[in-house]
VOGU-3710 file (C-alpha; in Angstrom, 3 decimals, decimal comma):
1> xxxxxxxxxx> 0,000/0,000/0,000  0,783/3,902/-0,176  1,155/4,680/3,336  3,929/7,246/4,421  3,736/8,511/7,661  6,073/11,018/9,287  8,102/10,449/11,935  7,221/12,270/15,391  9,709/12,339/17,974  9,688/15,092/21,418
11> xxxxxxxxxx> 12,380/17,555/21,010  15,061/16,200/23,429  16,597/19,122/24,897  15,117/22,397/25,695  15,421/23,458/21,938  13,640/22,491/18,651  15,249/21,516/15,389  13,866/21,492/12,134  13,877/22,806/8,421  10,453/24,561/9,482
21> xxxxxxxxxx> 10,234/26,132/12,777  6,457/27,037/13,916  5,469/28,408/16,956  2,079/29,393/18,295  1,789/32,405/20,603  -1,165/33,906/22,279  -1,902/37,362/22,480  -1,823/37,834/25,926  1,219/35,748/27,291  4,601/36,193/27,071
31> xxxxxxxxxx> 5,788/33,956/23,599  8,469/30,858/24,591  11,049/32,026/22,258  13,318/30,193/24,748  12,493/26,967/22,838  13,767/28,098/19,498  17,490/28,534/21,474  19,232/31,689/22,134  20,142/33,109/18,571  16,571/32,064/17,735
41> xxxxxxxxxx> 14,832/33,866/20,470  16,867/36,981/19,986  15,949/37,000/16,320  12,200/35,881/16,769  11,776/38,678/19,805  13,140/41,144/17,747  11,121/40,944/14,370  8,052/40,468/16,043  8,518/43,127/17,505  9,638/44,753/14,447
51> xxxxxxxxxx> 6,252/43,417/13,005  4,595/44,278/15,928  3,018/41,077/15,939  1,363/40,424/18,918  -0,628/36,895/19,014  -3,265/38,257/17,008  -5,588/35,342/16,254  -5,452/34,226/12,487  -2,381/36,434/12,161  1,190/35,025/11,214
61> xxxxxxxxxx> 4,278/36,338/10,670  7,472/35,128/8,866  11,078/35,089/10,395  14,113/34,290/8,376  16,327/32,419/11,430  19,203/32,214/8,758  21,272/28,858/7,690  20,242/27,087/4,800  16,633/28,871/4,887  15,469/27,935/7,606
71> xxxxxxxxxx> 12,695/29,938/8,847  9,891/30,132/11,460  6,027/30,983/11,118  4,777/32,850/14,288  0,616/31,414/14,536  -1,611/33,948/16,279  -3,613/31,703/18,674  -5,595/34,911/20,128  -6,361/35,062/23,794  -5,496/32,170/25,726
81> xxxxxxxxxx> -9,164/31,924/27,752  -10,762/31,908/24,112  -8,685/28,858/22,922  -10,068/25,663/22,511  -9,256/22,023/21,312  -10,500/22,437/18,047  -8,157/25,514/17,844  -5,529/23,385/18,608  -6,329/21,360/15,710  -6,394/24,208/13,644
91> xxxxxxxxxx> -3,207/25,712/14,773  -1,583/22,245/14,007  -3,132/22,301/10,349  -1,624/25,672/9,848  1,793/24,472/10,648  1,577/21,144/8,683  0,651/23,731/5,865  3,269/26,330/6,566  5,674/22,770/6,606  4,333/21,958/3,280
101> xxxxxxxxxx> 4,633/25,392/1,627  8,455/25,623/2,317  8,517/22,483/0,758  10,431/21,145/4,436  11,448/17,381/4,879  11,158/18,097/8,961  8,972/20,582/10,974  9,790/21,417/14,634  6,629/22,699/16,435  7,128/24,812/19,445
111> xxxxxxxxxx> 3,310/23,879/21,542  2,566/27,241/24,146  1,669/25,968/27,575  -2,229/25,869/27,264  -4,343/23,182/28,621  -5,531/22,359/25,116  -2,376/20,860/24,829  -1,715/19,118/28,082  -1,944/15,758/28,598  -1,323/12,164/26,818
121> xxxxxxxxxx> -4,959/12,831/25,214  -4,002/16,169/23,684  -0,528/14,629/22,866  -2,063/11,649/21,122  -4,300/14,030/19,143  -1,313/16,274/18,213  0,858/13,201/17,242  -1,845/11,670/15,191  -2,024/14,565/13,166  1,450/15,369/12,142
131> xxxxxxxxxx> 1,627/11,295/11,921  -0,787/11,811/8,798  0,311/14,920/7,850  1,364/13,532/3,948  -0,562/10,855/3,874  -1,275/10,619/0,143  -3,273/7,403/-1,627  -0,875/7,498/-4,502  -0,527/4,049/-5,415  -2,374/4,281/-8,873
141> xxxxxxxxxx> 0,208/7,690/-9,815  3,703/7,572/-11,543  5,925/8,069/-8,658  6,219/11,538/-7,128  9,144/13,820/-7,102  7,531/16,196/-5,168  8,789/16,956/-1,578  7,371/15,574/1,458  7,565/15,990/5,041  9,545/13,135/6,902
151> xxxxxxxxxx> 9,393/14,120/10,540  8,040/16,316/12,734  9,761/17,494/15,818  7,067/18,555/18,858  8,718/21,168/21,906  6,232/21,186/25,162  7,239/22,376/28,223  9,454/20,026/30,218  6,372/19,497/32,604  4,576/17,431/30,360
161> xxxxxxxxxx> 7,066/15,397/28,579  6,354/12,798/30,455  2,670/12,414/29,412  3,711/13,479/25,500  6,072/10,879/25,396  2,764/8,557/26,548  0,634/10,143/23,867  3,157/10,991/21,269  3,685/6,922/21,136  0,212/5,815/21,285
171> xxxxxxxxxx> -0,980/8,919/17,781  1,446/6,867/16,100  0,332/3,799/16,815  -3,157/4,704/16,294  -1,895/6,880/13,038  -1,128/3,573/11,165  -4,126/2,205/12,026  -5,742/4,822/10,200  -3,453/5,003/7,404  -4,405/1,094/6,929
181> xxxxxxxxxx> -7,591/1,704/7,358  -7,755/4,793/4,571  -5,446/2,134/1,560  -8,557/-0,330/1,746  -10,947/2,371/1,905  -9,367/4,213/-1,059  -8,612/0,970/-3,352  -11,244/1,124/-5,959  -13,502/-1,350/-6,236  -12,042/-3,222/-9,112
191> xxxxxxxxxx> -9,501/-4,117/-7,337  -11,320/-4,223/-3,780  -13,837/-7,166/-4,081  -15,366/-8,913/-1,012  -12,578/-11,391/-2,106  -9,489/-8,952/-2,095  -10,986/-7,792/0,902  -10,760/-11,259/2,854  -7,183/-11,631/1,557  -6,290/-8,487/2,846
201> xxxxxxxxxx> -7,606/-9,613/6,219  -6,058/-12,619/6,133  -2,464/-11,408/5,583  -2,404/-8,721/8,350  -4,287/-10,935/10,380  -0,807/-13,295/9,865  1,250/-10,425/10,587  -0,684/-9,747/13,790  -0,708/-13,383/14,608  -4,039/-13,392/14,932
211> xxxxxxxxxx> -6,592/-16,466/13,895  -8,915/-16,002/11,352  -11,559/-17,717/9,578  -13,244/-16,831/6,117  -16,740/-17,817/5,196  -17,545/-18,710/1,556  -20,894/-18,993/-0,117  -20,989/-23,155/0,873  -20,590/-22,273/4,454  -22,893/-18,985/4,410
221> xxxxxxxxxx> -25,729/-21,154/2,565  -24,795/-23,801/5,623  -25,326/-21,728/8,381  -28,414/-20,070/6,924  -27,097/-16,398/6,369  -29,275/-15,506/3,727  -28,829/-11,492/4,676  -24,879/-11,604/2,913  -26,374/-14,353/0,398  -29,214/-12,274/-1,021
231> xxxxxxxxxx> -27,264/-8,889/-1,330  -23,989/-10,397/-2,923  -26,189/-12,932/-5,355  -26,118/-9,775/-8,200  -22,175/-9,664/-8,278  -19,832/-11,898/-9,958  -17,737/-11,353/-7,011  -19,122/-13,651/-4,547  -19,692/-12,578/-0,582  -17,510/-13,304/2,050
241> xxxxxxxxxx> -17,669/-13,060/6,220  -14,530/-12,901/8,176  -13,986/-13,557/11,689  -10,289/-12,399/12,657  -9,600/-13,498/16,862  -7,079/-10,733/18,480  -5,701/-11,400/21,936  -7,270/-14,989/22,081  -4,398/-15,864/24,529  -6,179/-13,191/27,094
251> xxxxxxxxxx> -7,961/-15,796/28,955  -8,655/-13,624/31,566  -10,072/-10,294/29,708  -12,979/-9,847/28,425  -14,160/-10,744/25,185  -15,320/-7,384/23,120  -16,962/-8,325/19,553  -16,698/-5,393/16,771  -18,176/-6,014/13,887  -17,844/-3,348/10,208
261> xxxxxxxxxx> -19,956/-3,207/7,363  -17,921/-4,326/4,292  -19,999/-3,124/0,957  -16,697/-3,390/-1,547  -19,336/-1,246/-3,465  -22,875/-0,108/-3,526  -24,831/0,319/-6,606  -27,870/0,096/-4,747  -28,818/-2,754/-6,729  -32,198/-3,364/-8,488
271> xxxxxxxxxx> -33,465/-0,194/-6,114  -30,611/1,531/-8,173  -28,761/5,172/-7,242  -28,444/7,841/-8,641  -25,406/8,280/-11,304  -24,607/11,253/-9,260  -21,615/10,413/-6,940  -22,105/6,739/-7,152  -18,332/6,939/-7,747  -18,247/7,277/-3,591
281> xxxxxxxxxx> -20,044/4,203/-2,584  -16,503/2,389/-3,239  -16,295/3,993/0,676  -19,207/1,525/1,638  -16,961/-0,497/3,203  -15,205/1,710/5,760  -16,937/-0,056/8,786  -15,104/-3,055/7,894  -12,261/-0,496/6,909  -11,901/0,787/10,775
291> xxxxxxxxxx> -12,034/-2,589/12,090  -9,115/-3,526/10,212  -7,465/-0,657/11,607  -8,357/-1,316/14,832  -6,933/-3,926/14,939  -3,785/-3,284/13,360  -3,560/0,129/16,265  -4,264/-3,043/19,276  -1,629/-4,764/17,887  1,240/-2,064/17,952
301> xxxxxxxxxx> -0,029/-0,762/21,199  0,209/-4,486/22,612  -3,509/-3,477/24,474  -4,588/-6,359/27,233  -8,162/-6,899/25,495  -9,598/-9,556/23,837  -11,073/-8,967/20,328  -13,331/-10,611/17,826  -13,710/-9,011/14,859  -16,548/-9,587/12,074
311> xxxxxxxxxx> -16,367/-8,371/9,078  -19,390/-9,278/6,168  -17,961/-8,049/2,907  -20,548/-7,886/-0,414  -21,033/-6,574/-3,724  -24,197/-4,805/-4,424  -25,000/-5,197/-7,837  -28,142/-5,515/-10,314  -28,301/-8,103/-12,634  -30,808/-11,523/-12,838
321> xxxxxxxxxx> -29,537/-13,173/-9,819  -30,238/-9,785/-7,686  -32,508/-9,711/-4,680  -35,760/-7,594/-5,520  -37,833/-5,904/-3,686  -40,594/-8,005/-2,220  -38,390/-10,828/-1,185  -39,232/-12,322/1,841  -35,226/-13,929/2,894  -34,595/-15,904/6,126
331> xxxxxxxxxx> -32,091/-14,688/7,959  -28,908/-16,549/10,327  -30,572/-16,127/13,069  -34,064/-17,469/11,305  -35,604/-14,301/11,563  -37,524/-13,176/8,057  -37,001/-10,053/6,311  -39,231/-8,794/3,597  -36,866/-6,971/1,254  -38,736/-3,079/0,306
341> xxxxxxxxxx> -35,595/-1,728/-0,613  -32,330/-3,381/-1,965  -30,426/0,020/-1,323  -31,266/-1,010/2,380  -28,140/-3,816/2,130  -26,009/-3,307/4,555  -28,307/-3,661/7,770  -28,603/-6,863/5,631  -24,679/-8,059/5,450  -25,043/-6,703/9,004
351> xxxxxxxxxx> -27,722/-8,201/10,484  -26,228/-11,810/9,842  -22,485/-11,168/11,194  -24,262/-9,712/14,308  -26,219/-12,662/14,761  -23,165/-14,872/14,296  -21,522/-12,529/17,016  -24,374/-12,610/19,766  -24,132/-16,260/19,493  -20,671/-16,581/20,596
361> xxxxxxxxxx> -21,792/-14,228/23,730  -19,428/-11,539/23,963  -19,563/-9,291/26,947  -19,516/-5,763/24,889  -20,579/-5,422/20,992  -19,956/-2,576/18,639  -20,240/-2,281/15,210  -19,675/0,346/12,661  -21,407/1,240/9,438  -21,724/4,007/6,378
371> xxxxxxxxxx> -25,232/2,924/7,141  -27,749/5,822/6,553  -27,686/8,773/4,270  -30,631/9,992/6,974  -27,937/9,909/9,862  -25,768/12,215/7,309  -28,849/14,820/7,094  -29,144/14,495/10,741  -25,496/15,622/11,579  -23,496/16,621/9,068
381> xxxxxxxxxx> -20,300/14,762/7,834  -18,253/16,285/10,730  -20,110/13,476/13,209  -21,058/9,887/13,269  -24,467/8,730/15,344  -24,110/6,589/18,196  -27,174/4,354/18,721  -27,381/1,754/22,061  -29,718/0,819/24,601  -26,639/0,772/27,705
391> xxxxxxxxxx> -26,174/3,832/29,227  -22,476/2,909/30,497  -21,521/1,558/27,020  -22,704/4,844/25,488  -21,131/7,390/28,260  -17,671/5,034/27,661  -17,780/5,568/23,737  -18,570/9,743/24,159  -15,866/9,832/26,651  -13,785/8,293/24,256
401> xxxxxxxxxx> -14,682/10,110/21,572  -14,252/13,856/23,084  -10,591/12,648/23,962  -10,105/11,676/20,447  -10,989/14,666/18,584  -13,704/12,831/16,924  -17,226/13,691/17,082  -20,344/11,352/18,016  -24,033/11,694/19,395  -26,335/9,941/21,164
411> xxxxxxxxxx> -29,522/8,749/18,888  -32,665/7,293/20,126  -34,097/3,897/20,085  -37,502/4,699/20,714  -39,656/2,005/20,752  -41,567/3,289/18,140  -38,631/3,168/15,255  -39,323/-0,771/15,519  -42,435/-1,193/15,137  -42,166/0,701/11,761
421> xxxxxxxxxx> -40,080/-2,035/10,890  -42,048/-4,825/11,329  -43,156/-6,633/8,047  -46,622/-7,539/7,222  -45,625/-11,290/5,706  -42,577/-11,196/7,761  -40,916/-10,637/10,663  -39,410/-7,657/9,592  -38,716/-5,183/6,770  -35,634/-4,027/5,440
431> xxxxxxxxxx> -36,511/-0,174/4,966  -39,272/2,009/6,450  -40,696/5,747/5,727  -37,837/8,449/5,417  -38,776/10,008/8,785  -35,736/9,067/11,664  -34,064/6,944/8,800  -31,065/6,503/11,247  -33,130/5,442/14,325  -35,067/3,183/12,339
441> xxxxxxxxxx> -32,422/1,630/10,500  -30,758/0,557/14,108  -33,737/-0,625/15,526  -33,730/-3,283/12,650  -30,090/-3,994/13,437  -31,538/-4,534/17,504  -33,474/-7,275/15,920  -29,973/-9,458/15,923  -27,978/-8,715/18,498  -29,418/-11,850/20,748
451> xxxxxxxxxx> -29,193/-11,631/24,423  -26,232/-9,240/24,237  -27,487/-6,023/26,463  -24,030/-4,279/25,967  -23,869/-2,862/21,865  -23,524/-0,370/20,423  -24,356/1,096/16,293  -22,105/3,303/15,037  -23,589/5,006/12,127  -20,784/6,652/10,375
461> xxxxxxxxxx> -21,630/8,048/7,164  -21,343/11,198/7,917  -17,551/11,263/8,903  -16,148/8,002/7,422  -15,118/9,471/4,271  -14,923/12,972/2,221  -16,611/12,961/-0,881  -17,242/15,391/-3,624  -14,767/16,976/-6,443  -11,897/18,600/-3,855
471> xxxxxxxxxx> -8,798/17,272/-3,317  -9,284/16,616/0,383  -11,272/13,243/-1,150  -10,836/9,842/-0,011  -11,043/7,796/3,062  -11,065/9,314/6,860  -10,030/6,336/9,288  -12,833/7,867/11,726  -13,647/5,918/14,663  -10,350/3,956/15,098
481> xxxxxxxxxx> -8,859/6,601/17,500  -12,122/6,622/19,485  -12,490/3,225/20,154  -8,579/2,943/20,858  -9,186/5,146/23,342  -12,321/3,559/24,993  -10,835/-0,382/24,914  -7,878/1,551/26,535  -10,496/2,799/29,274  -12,275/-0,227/29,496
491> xxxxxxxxxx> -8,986/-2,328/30,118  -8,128/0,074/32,498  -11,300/-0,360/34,968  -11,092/-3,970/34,054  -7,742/-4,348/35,640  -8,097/-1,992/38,155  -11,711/-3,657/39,316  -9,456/-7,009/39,275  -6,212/-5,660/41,317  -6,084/-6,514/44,768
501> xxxxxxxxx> -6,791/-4,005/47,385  -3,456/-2,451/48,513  -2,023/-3,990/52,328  -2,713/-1,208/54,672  0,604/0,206/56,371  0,421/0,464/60,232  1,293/3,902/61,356  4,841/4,051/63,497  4,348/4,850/66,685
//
């Protein structure tokens, strides 16, 4: 794959090195010029002042430090009580940029002591980002001669390097997890069949020494699946489910199922799209996408959980062996499904590979789907819906979230979402009115999750990919650093609920 991340290391003296020096400064404190080293600070001071820059949000100013053309970009972060942690992010874009536009193999970032920087959660954020800073799906263009940024050099105050080296090592960890994640996303769907898919699985599952098992069409027709059967039947490429076993040698932990929508592409099938951006739906498959990368984070942060991974991976095409609407199909779990809508396929490929994961009783279930278009009119593309009926689960995964950078919001399961998707010759229906599309679409997806009281639906269409004519297009990687963070939590209380209580120390006398 195309992958190239850069290289973040902490600075490790009191100085910062690098082709491309930036440094943020607030309008009302005192800048750390110290940082840049003595003939640095002396220069910096003085053509600010020159400038008469002054931390003036949006405002920048550029310093010639001298030797080989090296230079520094002053960021105006504004006043320090009106800074936030999506200004952060923004003053890190701007220096990735300012890194790019002086075409600079290595960018030292000088980070002002603000509390939207401090910590191993900010640091993780921070390192994530300059991690991906070039990230570039290239693999289809002649090689490029163009410059790129290798490494990226970060200067905090010596009172947090203790939590940035923590953070700093766990963004890059969770940085090529999302770099995996965005190769399969972005391979187009000539290449990326359900097939390609599984023996993409398979091989990193190798490298993580993982087990894994692939279901072919004898096995699904075996078992019953007929949700993956019926939506794959219209593709020569035929469907596949994959179950990939992290972390089976964790006896002890818990096991925590995650399961990701894998539609190599969507046509829509007989209920057919519109030509209009159909080019996208090769990003139907970033639920299984994330999982993948996931995984791949786990594995290079060596995390004490126990993972099961499911991923259903199908074609959705129209030709005479298509589903149509007005099927009635029998589902793995023998529930029936009259089919209104064959556009409605992934709470399909879904519905089975939950039903296959209940069985094996997991304690917590999550899964993760490009699922509704309604969930994308509901909150933008900026935000993925979050649909469970655990309270705890829920609060865990917004926690998570929030410390990732990465937005998500409660939906509701109303009672009432359900019974619009009950069928009149069946058990259920596959699509309902257009009114709470999102809500309704997980309540069908409730239908199959057995007696497992902890899951969760992620409905990530919004944020999974970015679409349109820009150049900014192509695969996101959302939802890997979230749920990093929250099996990192979870592990946490897990092996703090199992430590033994500390011996109490008798008091000299």
């Amino acid at each position: 794959m195309a992958k190239r991340l850069v290289e973040v290391q902490l600075a490790k003296g009191r100085t910062v090195a690098g082709d491309k020096l930036v440094h943020g400064v607030f309008s009302d404190t005192e800048p750390e010029f110290a940082r840049l080293g003595a003939e640095g600070a002396r220069t910096a001071k003085s053509l600010a002042t020159a400038l008469r820059f002054r931390g003036e949000a949006e405002r920048t100013a550029e310093i010639p430090l001298g030797g080989k053309g090296r230079t520094l970009t002053l960021v105006g972060l504004g006043k320090s009580a009106e800074f936030t942690a999506e200004k952060a992010a923004a003053f890190v874009d701007r220096a990735i940029a300012a890194a790019r536009g002086a075409r600079a193999a290595s960018l030292g970032l000088v980070v002002p002591d603000h509390a939207a920087f401090f910590g191993a959660a900010a640091a993780e954020r921070l390192a994530r980002r300059l991690a991906l800073a070039d990230y570039r799906f290239d693999f289809y263009l002649p090689r490029q001669t163009s410059a790129r940024l290798k490494s990226a050099t970060i200067a905090a105050p010596a009172a947090w390097r203790r939590a940035y080296a923590e953070g700093a090592a766990r963004g890059a960890a969770v940085a090529e997890g999302v770099a995996l994640a965005r190769d399969l996303g972005n391979t187009p769907p000539n290449q990326a069949s359900p097939e390609w898919m599984a023996r993409q699985a398979r091989a990193h599952a190798r490298r993580w020494g993982a087990t894994i098992r692939v279901l072919a069409e004898p096995e699904l027709k075996r078992r019953g699946m007929g949700g993956i059967l019926a939506v794959g039947g219209g593709s020569r490429h035929p469907p596949r489910l994959v179950r990939i076993d992290l972390g089976s040698d964790r006896r002890g932990a818990p096991l925590i199922a995650l399961v990701g929508k894998g539609i190599t592409f969507d046509t829509g099938g007989i209920s057919i799209k519109p030509a209009a951006q159909m080019d996208e739906m090769k990003w139907d498959k970033m639920g299984a996408c994330a999982v993948l990368g996931i995984l791949e984070a786990v594995h290079r942060l060596d995390l004490p959980v126990r993972l099961r991974a499911y991923l259903p991976l199908a074609e959705n095409m129209p030709d005479g062996a298509a589903y149509r609407p007005g099927d009635i199909v029998r589902m793995g779990n023998g529930k029936t499904v009259e089919i209104t809508n064959t556009d409605a396929e992934g709470r399909m490929v879904l519905a089975d590979a939950l039903a296959w994961a209940a069985s094996e009783m997991p304690d917590a279930l999550v899964e993760y789907s490009t699922l509704t278009g309604a969930c994308v009119v509901a909150l933008g593309q900026t935000g993925a819906g979050l649909f469970s009926p655990s309270d705890e689960l829920a609060s865990g995964l917004l926690a998570a979230a929030g410390d990732a950078g990465e937005r998500l919001w409660r939906l509701p399961l109303w009672p009432e979402f359900l019974e619009e998707m009950r069928g009149t010759h069946s058990d259920l229906r596959n699509s309902a009115g257009r009114w709470g599309g999102a809500s309704s679409a997980a309540a069908f997806l409730s239908q199959f999750v057995g007696e497992v009281a902890d899951w969760a639906h992620l409905d990530i269409a919004g944020p999974a990919y970015i679409g349109g004519d820009g150049k900014k297009r192509g695969a996101t990687g959302y939802a890997i650093a979230l749920t990093v963070n929250w099996l990192r939590a979870r592990s946490s209380a897990g092996r703090s609920a199992a430590a033994p209580a500390p011996a109490r120390r008798r008091k000299r006398r």
